[in-house]
C-alpha positions as a Markdown table, in Angstrom:
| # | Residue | x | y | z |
|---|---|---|---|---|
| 1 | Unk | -131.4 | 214.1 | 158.4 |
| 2 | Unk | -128.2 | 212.6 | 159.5 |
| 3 | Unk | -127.7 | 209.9 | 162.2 |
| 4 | Unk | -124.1 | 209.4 | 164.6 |
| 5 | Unk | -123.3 | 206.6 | 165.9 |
| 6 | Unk | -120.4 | 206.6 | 168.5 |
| 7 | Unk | -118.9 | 203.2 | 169.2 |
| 8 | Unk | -116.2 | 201.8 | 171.7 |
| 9 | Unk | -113.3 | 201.7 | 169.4 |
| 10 | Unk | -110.5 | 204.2 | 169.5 |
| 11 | Unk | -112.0 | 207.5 | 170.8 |
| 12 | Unk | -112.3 | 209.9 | 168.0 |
| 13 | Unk | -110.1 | 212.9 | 168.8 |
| 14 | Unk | -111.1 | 215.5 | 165.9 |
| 15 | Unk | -114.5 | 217.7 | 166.1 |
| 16 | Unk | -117.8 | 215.7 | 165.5 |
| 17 | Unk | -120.7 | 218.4 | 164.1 |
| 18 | Unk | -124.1 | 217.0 | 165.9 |
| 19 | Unk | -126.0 | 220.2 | 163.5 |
| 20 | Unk | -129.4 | 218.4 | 162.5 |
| 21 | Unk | -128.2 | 215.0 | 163.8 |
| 22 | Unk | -129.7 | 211.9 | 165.6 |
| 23 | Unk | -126.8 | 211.2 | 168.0 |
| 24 | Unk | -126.9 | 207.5 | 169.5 |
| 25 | Unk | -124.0 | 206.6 | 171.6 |
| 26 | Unk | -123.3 | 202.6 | 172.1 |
| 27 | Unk | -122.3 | 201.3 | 175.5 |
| 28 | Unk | -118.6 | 201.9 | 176.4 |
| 29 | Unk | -118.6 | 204.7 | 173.8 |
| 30 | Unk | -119.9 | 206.8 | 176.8 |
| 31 | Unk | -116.8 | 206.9 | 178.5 |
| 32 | Unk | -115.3 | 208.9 | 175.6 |
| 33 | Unk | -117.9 | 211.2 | 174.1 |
| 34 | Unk | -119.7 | 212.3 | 177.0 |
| 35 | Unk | -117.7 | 215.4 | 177.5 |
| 36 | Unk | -116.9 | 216.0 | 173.9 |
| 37 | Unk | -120.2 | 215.4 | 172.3 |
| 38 | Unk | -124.0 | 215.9 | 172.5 |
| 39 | Unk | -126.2 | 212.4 | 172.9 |
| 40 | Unk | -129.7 | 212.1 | 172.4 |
| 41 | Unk | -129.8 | 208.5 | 173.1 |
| 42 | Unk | -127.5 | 205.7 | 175.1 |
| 43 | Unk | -128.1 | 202.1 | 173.8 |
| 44 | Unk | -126.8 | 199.0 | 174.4 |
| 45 | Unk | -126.4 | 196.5 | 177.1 |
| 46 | Unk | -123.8 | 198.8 | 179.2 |
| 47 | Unk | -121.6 | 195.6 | 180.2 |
| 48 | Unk | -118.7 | 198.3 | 179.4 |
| 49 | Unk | -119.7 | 200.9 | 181.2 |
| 50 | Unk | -119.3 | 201.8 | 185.1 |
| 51 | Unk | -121.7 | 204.4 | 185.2 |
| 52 | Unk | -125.1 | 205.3 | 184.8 |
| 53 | Unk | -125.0 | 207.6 | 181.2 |
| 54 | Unk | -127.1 | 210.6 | 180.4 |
| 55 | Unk | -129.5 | 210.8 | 179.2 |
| 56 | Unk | -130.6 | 207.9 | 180.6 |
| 57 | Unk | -131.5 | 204.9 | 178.6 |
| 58 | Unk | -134.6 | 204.1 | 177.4 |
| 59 | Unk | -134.0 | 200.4 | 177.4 |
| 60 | Unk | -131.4 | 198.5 | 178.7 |
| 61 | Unk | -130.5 | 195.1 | 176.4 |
| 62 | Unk | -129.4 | 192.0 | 177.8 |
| 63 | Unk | -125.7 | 191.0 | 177.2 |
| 64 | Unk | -126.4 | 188.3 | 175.6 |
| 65 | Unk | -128.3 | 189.1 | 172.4 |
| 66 | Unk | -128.4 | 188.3 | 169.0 |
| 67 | Unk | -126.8 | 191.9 | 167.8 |
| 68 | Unk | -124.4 | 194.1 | 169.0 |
| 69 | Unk | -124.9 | 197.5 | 170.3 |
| 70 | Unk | -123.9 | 199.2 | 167.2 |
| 71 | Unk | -126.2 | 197.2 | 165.1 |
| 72 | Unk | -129.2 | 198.3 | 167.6 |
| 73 | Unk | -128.2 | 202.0 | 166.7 |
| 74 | Unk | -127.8 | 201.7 | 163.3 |
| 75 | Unk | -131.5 | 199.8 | 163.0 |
| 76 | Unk | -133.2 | 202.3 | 164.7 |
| 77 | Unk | -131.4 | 205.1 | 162.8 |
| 78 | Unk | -133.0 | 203.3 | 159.4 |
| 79 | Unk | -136.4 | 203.2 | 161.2 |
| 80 | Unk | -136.0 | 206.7 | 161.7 |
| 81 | Unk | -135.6 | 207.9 | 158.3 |
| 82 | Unk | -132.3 | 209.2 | 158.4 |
| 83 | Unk | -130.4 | 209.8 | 154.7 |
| 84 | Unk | -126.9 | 209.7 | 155.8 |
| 85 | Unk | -125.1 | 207.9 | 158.7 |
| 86 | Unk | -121.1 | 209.1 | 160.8 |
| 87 | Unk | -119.8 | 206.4 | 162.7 |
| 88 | Unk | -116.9 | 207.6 | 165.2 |
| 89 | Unk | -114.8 | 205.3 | 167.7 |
| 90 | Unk | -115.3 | 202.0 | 165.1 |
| 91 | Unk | -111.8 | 201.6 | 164.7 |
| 92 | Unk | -109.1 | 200.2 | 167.1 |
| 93 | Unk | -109.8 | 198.0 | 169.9 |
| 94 | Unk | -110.7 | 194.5 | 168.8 |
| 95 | Unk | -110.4 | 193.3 | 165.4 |
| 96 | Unk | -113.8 | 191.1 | 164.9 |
| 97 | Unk | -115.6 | 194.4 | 166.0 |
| 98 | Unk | -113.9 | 196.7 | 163.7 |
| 99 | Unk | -114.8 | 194.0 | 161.3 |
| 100 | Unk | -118.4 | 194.0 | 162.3 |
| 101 | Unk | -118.0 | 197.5 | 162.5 |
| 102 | Unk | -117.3 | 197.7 | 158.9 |
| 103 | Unk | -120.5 | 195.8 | 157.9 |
| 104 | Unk | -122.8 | 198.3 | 159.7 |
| 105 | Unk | -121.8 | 200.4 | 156.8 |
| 106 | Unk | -122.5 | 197.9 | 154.1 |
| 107 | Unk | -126.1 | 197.4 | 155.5 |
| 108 | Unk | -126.7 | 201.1 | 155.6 |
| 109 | Unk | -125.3 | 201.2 | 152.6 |
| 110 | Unk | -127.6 | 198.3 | 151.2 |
| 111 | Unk | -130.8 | 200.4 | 152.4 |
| 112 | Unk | -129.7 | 203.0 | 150.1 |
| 113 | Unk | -128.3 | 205.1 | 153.2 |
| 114 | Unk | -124.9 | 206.9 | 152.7 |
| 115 | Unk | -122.5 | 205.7 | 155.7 |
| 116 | Unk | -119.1 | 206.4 | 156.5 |
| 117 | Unk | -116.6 | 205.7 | 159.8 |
| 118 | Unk | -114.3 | 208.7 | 160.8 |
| 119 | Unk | -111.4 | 207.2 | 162.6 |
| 120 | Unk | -108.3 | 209.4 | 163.1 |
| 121 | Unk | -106.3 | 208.3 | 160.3 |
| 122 | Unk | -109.1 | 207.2 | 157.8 |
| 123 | Unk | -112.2 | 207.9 | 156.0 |
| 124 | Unk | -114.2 | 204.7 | 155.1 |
| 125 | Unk | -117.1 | 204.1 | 153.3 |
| 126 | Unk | -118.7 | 201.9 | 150.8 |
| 127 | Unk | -119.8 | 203.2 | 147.6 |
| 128 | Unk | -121.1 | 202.1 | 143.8 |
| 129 | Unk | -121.5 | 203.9 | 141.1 |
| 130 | Unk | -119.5 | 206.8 | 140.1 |
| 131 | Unk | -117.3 | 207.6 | 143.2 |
| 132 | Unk | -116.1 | 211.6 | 143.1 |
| 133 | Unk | -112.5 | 211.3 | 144.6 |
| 134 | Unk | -111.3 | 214.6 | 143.5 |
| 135 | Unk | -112.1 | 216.3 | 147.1 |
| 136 | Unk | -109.1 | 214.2 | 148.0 |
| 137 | Unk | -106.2 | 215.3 | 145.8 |
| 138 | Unk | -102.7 | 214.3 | 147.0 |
| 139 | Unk | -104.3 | 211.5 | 149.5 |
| 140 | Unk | -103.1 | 208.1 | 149.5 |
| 141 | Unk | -106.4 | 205.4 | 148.9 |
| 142 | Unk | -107.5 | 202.1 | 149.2 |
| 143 | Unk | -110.6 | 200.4 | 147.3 |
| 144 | Unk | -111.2 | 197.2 | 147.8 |
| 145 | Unk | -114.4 | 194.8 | 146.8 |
| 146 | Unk | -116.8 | 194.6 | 149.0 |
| 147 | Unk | -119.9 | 192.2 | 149.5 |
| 148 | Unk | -118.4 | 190.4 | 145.9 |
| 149 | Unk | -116.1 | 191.1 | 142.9 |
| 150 | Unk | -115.9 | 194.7 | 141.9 |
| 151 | Unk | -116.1 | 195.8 | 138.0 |
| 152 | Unk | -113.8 | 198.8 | 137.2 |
| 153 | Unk | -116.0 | 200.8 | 134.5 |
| 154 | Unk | -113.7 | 203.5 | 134.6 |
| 155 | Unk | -111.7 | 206.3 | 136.5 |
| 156 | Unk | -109.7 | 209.3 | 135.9 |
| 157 | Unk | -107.2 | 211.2 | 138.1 |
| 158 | Unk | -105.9 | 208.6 | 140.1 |
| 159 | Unk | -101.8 | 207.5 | 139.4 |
| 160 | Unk | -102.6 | 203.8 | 139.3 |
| 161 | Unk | -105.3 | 202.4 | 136.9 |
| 162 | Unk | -106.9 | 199.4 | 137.5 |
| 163 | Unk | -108.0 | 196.1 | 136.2 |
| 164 | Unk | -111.2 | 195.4 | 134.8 |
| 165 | Unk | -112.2 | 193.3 | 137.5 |
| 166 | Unk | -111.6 | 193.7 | 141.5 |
| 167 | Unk | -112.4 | 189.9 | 142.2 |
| 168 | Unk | -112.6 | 189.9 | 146.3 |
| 169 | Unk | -110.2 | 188.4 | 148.3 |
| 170 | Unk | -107.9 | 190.7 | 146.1 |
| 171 | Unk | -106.2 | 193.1 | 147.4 |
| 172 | Unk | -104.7 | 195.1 | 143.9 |
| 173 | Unk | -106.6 | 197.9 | 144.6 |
| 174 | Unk | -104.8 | 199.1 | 148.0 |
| 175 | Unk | -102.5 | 202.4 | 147.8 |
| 176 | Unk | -103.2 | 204.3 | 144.8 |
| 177 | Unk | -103.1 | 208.5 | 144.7 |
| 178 | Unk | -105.7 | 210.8 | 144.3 |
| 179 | Unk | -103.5 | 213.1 | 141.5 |
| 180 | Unk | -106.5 | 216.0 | 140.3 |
| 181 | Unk | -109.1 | 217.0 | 141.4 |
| 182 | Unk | -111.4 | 215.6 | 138.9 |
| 183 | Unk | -110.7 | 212.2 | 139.9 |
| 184 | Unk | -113.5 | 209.4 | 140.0 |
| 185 | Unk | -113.8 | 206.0 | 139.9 |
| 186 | Unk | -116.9 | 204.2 | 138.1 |
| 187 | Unk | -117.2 | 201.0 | 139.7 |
| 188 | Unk | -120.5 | 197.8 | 139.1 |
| 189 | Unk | -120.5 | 196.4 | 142.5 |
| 190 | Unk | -119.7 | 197.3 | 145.7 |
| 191 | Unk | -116.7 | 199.1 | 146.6 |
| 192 | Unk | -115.0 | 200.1 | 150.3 |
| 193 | Unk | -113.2 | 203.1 | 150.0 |
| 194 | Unk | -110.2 | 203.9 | 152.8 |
| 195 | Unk | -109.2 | 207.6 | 152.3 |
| 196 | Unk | -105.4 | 207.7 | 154.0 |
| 197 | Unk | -106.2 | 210.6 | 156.5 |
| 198 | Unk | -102.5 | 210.5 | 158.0 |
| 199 | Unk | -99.6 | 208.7 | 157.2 |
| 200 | Unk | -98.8 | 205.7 | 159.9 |
């Protein structure tokens, strides 16, 4: 089962398929997807939001709390049992969200739960292991460590190889090319993948 989680970050413009998913929209995130998407659940502390949503909240969270709204989603998404997690509207606005943002997916990732955010010019996700690029052929990348250093086992495909060792607060590993459509990367750590969805 898949969970969404829609967030108050730059509204996500391109189609969002709800098919067998948990939808959970966060707070000001409202405001965007309410004509655009189906919600099964509004959470948060609605300090962003000037109207009551539907369907209605079950609970409303003070503002002043120990997590943010997005973390509140993506918690009970876990508890639920979902095996994959799309976060939409994470990007944009302010920076130490988007940040925070980011971390939601290395938590869900840490739980052994795929996660990725959709913004309108990127794919991001976190990912160890063997990472299949090859969907990606003739997109501009970014992989960068994440969590701690990143070991570069090996890849294939990609027009820029890379060191052995990703240490983080490096940033070597932005802009390479997806060339073929074989392309992987074997990584030992953690890595956060940007997939370039349009040029800026």
């Amino acid at each position: 089962m898949k969970g969404i989680i829609l967030l108050n970050g730059d509204p996500y413009s391109g189609e969002i398929n709800t098919d067998d998913a948990l939808v959970y929209c966060c707070d000001g995130a409202y405001k965007w997807a309410k004509n655009k998407v189906r919600i099964d659940k509004n959470i948060g502390d609605f300090d962003s939001l000037d109207e009551v949503p539907y369907p209605a909240p079950e609970e409303i969270y003070p503002a002043e709390k120990d997590y943010t709204d997005g973390e509140i989603a993506l918690f009970k998404l876990l508890k639920s049992g979902v095996d994959k997690i799309e976060i939409y509207g994470g990007g944009g606005g302010r920076e130490d969200h988007f940040l925070g943002n980011l971390h939601l997916l290395y938590r869900a990732h840490s739980e052994g739960v795929q996660a990725e955010m959709l913004c309108d010019r990127s794919l991001i996700f976190p990912a160890s292991g063997k990472i299949f690029l090859g969907n990606f052929k003739g997109t501009t990348f970014s992989v960068l460590p994440f969590g701690g250093d990143l070991h570069i086992m090996d890849s294939a495909g990609l027009k820029y190889s890379y060191p052995e060792k990703l240490c983080y607060g490096e940033c070597r590993g932005i802009s390479n090319i997806v060339e073929d459509s074989k392309a992987f990367l074997s990584v030992e750590g953690t890595a956060l993948v940007i997939i370039n969805r349009g040029e800026v």
